[in-house]
TORKOL-296630 format. One record per residue (C-alpha): x, y, z; residue number from 1; residue in one letter. Coordinates in Angstrom, 1 decimal. Example, Ala and Ser with C-alpha at 12.3 -4.5 7.8 and 13.67 -1.06 7.14 Angstrom:
SITE        X        Y        Z   seq   type
SITE     12.3     -4.5      7.8     1      A
SITE     13.7     -1.1      7.1     2      S
END
This chain:
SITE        X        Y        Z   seq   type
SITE    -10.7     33.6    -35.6     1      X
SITE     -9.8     36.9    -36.9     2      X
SITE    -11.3     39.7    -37.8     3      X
SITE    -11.9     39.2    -41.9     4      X
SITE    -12.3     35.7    -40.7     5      X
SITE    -15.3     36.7    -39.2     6      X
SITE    -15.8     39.8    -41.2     7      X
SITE    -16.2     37.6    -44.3     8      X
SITE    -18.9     35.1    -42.7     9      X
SITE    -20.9     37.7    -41.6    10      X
SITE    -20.7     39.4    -45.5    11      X
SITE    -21.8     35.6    -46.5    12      X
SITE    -24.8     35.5    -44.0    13      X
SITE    -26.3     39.1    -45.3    14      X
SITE    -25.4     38.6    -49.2    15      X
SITE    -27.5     35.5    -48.9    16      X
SITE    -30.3     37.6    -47.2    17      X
SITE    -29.9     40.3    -49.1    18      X
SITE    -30.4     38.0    -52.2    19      X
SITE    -33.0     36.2    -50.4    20      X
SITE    -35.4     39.0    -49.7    21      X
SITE    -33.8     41.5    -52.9    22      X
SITE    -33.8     44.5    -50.1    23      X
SITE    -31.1     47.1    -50.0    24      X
SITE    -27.6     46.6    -48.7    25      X
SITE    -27.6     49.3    -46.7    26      X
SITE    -31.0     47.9    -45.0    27      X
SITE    -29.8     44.0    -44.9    28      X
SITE    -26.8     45.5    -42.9    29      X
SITE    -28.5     47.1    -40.5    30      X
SITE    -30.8     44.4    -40.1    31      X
SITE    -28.0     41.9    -39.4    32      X
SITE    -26.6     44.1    -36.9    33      X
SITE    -29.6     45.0    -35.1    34      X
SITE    -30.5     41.2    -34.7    35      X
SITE    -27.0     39.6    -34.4    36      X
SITE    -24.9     41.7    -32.6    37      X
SITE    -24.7     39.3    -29.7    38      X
SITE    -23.3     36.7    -31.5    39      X
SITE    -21.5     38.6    -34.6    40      X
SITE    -17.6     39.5    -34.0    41      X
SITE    -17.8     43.3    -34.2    42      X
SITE    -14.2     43.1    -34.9    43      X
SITE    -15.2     41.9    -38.6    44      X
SITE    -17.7     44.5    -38.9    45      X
SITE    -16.1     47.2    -41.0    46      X
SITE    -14.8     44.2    -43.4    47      X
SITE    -18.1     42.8    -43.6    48      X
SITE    -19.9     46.0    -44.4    49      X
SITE    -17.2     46.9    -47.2    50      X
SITE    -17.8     43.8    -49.2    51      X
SITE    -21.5     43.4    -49.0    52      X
SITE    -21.7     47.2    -50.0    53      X
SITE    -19.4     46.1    -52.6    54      X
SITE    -20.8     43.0    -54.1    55      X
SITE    -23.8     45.2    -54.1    56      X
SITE    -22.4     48.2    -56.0    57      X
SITE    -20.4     45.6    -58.7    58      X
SITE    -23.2     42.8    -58.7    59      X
SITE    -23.5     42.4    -62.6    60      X
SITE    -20.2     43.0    -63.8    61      X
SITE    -18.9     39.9    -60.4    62      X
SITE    -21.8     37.5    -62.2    63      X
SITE    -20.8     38.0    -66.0    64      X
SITE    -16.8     36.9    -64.1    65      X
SITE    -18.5     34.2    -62.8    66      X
SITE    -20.6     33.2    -65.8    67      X
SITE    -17.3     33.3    -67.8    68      X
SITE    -15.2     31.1    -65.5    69      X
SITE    -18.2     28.2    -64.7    70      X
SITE    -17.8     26.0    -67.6    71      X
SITE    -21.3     24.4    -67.8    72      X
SITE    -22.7     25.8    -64.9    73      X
SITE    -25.5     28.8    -65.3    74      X
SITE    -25.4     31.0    -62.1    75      X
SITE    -29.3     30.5    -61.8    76      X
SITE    -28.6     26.9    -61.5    77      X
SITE    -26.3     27.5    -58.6    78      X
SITE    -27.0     26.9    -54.6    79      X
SITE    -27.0     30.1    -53.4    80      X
SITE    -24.5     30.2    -51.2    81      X
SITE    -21.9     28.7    -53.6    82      X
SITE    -22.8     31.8    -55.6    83      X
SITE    -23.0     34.1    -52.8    84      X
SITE    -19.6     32.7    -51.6    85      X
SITE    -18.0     33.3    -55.7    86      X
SITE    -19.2     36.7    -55.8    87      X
SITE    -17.4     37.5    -52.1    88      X
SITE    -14.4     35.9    -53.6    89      X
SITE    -14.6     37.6    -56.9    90      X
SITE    -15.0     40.8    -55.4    91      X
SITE    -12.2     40.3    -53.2    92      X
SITE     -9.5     39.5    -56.3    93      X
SITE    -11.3     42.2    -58.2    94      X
SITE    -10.7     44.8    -55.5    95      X
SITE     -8.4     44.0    -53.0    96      X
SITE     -5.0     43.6    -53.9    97      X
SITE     -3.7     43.7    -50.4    98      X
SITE     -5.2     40.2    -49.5    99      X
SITE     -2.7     37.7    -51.2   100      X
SITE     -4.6     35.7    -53.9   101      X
SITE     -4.0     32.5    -51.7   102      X
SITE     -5.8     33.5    -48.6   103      X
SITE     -9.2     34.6    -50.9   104      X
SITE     -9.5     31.3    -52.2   105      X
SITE     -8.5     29.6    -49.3   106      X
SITE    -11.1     31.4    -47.7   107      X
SITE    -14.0     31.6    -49.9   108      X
SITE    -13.3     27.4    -49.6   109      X
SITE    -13.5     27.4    -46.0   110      X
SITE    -16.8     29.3    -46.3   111      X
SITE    -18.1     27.3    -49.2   112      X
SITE    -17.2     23.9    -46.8   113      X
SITE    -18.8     24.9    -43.8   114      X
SITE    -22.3     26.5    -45.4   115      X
SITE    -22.3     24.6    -48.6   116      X
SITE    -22.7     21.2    -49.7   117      X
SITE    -19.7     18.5    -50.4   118      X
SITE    -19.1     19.8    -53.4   119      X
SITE    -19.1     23.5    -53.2   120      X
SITE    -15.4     23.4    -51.7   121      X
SITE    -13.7     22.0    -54.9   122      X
SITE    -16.2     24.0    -57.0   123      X
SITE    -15.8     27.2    -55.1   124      X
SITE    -12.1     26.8    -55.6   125      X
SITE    -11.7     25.8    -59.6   126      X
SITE    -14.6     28.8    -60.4   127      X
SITE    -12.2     31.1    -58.1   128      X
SITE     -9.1     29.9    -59.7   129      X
SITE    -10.2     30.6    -63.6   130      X
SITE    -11.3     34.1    -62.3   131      X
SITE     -8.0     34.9    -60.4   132      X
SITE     -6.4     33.8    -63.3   133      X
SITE     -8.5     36.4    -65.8   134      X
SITE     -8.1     38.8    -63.3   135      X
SITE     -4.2     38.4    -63.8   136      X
SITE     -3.8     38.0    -59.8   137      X
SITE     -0.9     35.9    -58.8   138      X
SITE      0.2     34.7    -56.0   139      X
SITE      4.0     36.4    -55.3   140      X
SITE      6.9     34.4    -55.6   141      X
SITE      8.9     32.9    -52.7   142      X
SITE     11.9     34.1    -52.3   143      X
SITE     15.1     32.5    -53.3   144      X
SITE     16.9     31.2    -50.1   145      X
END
């Protein structure tokens, strides 16, 4: 597993607490740290910290992209960690262009499959497709052989 791999399920695991308890990232970070560091990769650390510090800092404006893009779907009325898992991936196409639009939402459905329900794969993925879309992140072309 590497290192965002990881990174990114740790980010899911304190966004969800973080939402959980409303507390501080910085604090939910900490906490995570302090109590999981035996079984957390600390090779995903750093990427873990960035996005939950991120999500954090751009909370409002990754919900009204995630309002926009889930046709009949109110974020309240979401599981929590299909929503936790869209605003990871929304903050991810939002801010970081050097992570190939592919791998997000392959990703953020690999998250939403292993945490979520049976569902929250193909919903994770359609949500995260309309918002790459309206984010104008495509995936680059292959080249010509």
């Amino acid at each position: 597993m590497g290192a965002r791999h990881s990174g990114r399920e740790a980010a899911l695991q304190m966004l969800f607490q973080m939402e959980q308890s409303a507390a501080e990232a910085a604090d939910v970070i900490d906490l995570f740290w302090h109590n999981f560091v035996s079984e957390a990769d600390p090779d995903g650390r750093a990427y873990a910290d960035s996005v939950v510090r991120g999500v954090a800092e751009t909370r409002d404006k990754l919900d009204a992209h995630i309002s926009e893009a889930s046709a009949h779907w109110r974020i309240e009325r979401m599981s929590r960690v299909d929503r936790n898992v869209l605003r990871l991936g929304t903050w991810e196409l939002a801010h970081r262009a050097d992570i190939p639009r592919a791998v997000i939402l392959d990703e953020a459905v690999e998250l939403a499959k292993a945490f979520g329900t049976d569902e929250s794969g193909a919903f994770v993925n359609g949500v995260l497709n309309r918002i790459a879309d309206t984010l104008g992140r495509k995936d680059a072309e292959a080249p010509l052989a």
